[in-house]
DOLO-974167 format. One record per atom (N, C-alpha, C): residue in one letter; x, y, z. Coordinates in steps of 0.05 Angstrom, whole numbers, padded with zeros to 5 digits, always signed. Each point is the difference from the previous one (the first is absolute). Example, Ala and Ser with C-alpha at 12.3 -4.5 7.8 and 13.67 -1.06 7.14 Angstrom:
# residues 2
A+00264-00114+00156/A-00018+00024+00000/A+00018+00024+00000/S-00007+00021-00014/S+00016+00024+00001/S-00015+00022+00014/
***
This chain:
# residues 217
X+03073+02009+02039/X+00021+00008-00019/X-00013+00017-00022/X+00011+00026-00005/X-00015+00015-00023/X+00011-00011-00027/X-00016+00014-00023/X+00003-00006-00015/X+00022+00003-00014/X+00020+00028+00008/X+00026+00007-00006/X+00020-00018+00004/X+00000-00008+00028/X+00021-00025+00007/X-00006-00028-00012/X-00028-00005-00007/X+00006-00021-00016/X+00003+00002-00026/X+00003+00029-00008/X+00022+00008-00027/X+00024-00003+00009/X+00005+00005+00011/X+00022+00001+00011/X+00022-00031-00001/X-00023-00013+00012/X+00016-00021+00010/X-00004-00020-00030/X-00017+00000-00018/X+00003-00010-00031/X+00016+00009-00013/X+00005+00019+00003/X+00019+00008-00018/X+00037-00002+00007/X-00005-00003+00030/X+00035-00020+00009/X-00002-00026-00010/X-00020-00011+00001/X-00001-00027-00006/X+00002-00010-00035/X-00002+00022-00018/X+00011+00002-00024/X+00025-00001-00007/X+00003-00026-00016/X+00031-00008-00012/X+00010+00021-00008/X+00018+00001+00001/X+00023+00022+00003/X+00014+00004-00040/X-00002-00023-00010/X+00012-00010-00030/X-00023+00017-00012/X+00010+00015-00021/X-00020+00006-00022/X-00019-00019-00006/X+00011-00022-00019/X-00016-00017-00007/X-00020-00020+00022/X+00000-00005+00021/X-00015-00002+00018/X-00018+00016+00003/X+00005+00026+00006/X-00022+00014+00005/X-00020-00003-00028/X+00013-00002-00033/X-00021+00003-00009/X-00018-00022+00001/X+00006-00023+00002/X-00015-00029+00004/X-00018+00009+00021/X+00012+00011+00019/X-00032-00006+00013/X-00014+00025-00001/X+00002+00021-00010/X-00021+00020-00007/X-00012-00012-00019/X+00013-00018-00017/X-00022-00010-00019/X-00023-00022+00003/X+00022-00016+00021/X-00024-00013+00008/X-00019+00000+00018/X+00006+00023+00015/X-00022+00016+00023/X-00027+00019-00028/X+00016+00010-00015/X-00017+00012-00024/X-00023-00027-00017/X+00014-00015-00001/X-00016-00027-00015/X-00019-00008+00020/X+00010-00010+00024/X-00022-00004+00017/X-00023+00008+00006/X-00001+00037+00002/X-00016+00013+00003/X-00015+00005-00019/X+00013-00001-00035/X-00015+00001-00017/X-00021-00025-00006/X+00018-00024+00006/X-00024-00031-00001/X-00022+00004+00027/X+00009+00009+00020/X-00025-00002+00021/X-00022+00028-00013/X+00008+00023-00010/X-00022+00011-00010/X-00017-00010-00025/X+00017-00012-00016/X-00010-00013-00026/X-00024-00024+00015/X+00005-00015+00026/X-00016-00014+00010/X-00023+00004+00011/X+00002+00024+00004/X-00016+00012+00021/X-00023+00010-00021/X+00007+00021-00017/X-00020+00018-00022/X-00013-00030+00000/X+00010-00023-00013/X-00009-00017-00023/X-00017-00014+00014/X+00008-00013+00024/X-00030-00012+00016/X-00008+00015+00011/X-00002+00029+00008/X-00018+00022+00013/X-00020+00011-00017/X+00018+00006-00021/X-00021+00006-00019/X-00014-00016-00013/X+00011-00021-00010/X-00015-00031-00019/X-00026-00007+00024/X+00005+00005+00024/X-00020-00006+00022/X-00024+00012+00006/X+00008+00036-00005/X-00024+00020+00004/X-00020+00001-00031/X+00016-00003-00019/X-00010+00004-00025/X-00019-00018+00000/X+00007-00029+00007/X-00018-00026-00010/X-00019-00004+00014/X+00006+00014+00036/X-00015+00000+00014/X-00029+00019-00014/X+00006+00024+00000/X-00014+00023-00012/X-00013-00010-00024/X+00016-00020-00024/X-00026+00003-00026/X-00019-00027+00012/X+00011-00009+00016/X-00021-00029+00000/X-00024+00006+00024/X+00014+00015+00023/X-00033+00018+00006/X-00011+00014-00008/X+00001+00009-00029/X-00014+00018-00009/X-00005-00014-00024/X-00006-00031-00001/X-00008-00011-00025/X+00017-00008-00020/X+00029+00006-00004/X+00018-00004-00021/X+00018-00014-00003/X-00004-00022+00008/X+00020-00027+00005/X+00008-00004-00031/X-00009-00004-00006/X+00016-00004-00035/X+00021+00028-00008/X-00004+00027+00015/X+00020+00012+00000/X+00026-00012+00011/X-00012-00009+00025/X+00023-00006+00024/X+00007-00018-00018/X-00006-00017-00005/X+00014-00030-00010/X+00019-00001-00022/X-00015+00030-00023/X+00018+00007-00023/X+00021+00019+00003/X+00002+00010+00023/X+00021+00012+00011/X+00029-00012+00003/X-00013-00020+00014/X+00017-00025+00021/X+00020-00010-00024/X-00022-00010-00020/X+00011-00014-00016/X+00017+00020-00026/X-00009+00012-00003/X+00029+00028-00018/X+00020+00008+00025/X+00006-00016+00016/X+00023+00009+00013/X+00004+00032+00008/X-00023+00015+00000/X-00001+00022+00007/X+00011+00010+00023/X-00008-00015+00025/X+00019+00010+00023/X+00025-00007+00002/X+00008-00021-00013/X+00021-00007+00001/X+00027+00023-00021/X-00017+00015-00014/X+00019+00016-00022/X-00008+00019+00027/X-00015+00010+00008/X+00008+00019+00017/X+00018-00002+00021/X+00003-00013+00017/X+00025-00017+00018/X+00023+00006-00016/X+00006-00007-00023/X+00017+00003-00014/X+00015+00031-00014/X-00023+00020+00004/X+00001+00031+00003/X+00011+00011+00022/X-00009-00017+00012/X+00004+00016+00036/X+00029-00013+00003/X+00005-00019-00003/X+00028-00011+00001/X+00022+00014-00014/X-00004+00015-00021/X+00011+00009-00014/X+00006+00027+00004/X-00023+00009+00011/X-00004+00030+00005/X+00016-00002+00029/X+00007-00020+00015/X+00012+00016+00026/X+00031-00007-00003/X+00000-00023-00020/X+00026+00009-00012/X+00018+00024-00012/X-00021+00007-00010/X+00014+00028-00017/X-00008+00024+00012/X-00002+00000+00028/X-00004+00016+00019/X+00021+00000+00017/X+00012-00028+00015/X+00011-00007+00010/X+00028+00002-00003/X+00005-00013-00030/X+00030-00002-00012/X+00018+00032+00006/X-00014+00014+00000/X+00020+00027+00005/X+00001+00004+00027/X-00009-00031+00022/X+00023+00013+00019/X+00025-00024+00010/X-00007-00003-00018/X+00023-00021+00002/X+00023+00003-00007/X+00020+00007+00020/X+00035+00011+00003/X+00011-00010-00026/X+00022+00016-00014/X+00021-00016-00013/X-00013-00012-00026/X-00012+00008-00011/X-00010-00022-00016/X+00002+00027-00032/X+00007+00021+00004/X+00004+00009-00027/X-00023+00004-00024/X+00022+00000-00021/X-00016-00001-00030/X-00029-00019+00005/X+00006-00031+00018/X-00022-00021-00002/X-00024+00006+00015/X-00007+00029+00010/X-00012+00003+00019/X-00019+00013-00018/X+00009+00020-00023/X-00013+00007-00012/X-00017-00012-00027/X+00018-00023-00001/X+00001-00027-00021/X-00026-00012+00003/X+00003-00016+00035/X-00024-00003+00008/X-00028+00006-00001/X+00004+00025+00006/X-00031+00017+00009/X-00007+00010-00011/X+00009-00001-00034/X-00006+00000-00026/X-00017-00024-00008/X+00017-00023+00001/X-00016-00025+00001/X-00019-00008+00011/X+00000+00009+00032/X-00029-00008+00013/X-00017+00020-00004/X+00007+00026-00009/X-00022+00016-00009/X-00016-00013-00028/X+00012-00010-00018/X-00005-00003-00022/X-00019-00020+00007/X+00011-00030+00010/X-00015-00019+00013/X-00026+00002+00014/X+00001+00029+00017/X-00016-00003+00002/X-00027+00003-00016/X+00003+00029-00013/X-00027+00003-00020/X+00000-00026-00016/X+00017-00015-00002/X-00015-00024-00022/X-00014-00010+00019/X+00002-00013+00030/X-00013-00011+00015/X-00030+00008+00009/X+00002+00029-00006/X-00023+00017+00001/X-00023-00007-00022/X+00013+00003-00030/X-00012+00001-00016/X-00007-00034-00015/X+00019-00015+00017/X-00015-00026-00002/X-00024-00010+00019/X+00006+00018+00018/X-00024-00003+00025/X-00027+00012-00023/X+00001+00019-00002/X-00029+00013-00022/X-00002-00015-00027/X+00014-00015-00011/X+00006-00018-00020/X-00020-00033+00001/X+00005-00003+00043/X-00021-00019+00012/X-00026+00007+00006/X+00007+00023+00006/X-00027+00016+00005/X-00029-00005-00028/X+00010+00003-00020/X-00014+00006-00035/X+00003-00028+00000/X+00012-00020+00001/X-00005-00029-00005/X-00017-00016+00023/X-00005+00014+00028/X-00020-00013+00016/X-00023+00012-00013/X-00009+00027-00008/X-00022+00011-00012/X+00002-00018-00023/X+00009-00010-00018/X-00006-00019-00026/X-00005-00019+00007/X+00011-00017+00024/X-00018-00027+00018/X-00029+00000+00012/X+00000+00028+00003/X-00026+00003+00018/X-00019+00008-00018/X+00009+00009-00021/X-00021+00010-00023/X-00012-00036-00016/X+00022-00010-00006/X+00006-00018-00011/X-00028-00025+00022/X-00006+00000+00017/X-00011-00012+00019/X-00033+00014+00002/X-00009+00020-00012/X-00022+00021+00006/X-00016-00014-00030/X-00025+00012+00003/X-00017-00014-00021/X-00003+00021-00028/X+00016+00022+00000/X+00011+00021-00012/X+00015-00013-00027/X+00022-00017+00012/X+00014-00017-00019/X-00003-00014-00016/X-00027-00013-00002/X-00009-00009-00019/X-00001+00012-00029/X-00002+00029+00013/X-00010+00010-00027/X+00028+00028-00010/X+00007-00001+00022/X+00026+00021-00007/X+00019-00017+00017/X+00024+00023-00015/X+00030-00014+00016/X+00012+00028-00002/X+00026+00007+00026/X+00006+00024-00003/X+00033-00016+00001/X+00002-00027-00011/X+00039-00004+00005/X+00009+00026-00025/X-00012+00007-00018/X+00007+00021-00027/X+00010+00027+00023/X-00015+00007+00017/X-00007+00021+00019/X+00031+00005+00022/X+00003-00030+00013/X+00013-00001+00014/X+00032-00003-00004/X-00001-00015-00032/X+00032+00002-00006/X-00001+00024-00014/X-00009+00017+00001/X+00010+00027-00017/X+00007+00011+00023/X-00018+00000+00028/X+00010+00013+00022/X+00023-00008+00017/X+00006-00024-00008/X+00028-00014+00019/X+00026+00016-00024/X-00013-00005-00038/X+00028+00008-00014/X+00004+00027+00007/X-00013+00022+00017/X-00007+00030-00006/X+00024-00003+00031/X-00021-00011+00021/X+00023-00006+00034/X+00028-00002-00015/X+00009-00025-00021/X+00025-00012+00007/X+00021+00022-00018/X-00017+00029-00015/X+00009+00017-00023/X+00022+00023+00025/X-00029+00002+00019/X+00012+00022+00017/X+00015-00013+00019/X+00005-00018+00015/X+00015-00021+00014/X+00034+00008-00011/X-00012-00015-00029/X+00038-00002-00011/X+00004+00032-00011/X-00016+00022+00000/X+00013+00019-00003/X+00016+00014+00033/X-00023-00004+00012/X+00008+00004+00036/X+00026-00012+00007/X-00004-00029-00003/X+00032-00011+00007/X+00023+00013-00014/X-00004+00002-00021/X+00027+00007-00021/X+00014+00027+00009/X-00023+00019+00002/X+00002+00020+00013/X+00020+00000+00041/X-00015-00019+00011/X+00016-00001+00019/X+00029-00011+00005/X-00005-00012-00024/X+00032-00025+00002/X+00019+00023-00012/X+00000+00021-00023/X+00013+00017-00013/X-00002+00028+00005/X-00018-00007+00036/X+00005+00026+00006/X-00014+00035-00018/X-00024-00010-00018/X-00010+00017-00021/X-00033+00005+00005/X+00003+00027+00002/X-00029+00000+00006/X-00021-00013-00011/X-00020-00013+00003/X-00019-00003-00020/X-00008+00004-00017/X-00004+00029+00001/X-00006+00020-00027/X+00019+00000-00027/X+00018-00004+00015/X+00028-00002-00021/X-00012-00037-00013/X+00005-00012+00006/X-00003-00023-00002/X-00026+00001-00024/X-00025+00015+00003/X-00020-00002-00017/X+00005+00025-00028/X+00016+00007+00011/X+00013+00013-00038/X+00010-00014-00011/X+00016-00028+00005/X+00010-00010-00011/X-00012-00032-00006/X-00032+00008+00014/X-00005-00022-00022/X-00020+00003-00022/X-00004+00019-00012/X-00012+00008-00022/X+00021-00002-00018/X+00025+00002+00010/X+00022-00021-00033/X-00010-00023+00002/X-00005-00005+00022/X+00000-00037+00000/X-00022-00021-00009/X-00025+00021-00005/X-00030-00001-00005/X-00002-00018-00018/X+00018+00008-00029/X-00004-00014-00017/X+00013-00034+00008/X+00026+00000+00005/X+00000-00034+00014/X-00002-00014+00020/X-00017+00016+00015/X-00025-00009+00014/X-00016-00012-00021/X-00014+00016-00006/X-00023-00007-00019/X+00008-00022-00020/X+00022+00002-00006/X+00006-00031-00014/X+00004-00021+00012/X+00011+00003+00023/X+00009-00028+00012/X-00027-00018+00019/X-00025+00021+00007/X-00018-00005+00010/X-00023-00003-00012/X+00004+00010-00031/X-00030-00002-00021/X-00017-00025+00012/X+00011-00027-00002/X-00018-00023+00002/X-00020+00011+00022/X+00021+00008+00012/X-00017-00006+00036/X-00021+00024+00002/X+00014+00027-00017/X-00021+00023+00004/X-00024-00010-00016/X+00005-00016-00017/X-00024-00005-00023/X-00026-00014+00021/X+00016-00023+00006/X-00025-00025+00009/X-00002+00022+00020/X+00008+00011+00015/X-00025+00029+00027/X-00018+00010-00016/X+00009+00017-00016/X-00014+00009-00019/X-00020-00013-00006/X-00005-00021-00019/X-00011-00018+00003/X-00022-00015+00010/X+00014-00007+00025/X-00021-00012+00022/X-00014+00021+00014/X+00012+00034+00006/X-00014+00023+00005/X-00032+00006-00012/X+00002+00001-00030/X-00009+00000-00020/X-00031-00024+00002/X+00005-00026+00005/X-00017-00019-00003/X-00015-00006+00027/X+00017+00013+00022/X-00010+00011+00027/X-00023+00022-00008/X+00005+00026+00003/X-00017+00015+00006/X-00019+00003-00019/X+00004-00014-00028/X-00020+00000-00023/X-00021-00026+00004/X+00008-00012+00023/X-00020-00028+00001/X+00002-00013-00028/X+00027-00007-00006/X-00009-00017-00031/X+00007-00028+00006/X+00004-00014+00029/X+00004-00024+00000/X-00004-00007+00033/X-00009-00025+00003/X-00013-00006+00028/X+00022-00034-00018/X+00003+00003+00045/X-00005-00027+00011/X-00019-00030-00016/X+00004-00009-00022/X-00022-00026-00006/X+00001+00008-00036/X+00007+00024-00009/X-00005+00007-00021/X+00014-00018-00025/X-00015-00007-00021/X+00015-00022-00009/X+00023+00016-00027/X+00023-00007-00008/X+00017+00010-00011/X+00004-00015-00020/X+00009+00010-00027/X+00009-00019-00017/X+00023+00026-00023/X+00019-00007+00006/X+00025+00002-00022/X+00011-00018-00023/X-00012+00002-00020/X+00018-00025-00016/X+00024+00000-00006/X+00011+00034-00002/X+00032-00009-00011/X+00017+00006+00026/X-00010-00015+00030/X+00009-00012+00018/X-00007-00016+00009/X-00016-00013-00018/X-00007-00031+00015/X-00018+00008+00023/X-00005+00013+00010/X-00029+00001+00024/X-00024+00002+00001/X-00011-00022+00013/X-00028+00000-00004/X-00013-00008+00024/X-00012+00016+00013/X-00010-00011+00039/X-00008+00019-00001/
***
């Protein structure tokens, strides 16, 4: 039987009711999006770990595993064949575009939480090296996750409203200033811990004393 007639013959076998047909395009679409989400995530979680641990890097592999890194990618790919998929699915209107808005958006967060695991297995693995004793790069690494999650929520915003990017980054130089207020604490202590990082002004064992905070160790 070629491949035409067994178009052929699926597509008689399709409920005849609008709403039927969309149920199961969706759930023929879901299926195929969970079996690829399955597939990347132990294919790839398998070659990667295989690959750093013969080549010496099991504490990669292990800090991988454990930031849920393949697992945010599964979660990309799931998303991504959603919002590939959703436009062919009959009848479904305004929600089609509703959708594949959503899973587009979904997905770059899934992306950019995957590289979010990526910079927190490098702070495990750093964190584990004999390097750390005397430096720390967490100052390093949350400036680079707040910098990921800046362009993330400009990217999403942009796709959910349909607005280019570019447009999106003119409009946050109004916003600079309450930014900058609502995040001072957090920009400070980076700053901060940046600062006491690359200047070597504090190790691991160093003894501290604050009196008008009560600390002394």
């Amino acid at each position: 039987m070629t491949f035409d007639a067994l178009l052929d013959l699926f597509q008689q076998r399709i409920p005849a009711h609008p709403w039927a047909q969309i149920a199961l395009y969706v759930l023929a679409l879901v299926v195929i999006a969970a079996l690829a989400q399955w597939l990347v995530a132990r294919v790839v979680g398998r070659v990667v770990y295989r690959v750093l641990s013969l080549s010496g890097n099991r504490e990669w592999a292990a800090a991988l595993m454990r930031h849920r890194t393949y697992r945010r990618l599964g979660y990309a790919v799931f998303l991504a064949v959603i919002t590939v998929g959703v436009s062919q699915v009959p009848d479904l209107g305004k929600f089609s575009i509703l959708i594949e808005r959503l899973a587009h958006a979904g997905t770059w967060v899934s992306v950019f939480l995957m590289l979010s695991g990526v910079l927190g297995a490098w702070q495990t693995v750093f964190a584990n090296s004999r390097r750390a004793q005397t430096r720390s790069i967490k100052g390093y690494v949350q400036i680079a996750q707040l910098a990921l999650w800046l362009v993330c929520g400009v990217l999403v915003l942009s796709i959910l409203i349909d607005r280019s990017p570019l447009w999106m980054l003119s409009g946050i130089g109004a916003l600079s200033a309450v930014l900058l207020l609502v995040f001072k604490d957090t920009l400070l202590s980076l700053l901060a811990s940046t600062q006491l990082t690359s200047n070597d002004m504090l190790r691991i064992g160093d003894w501290i004393e604050m009196p008008q905070s009560n600390a002394d160790g």
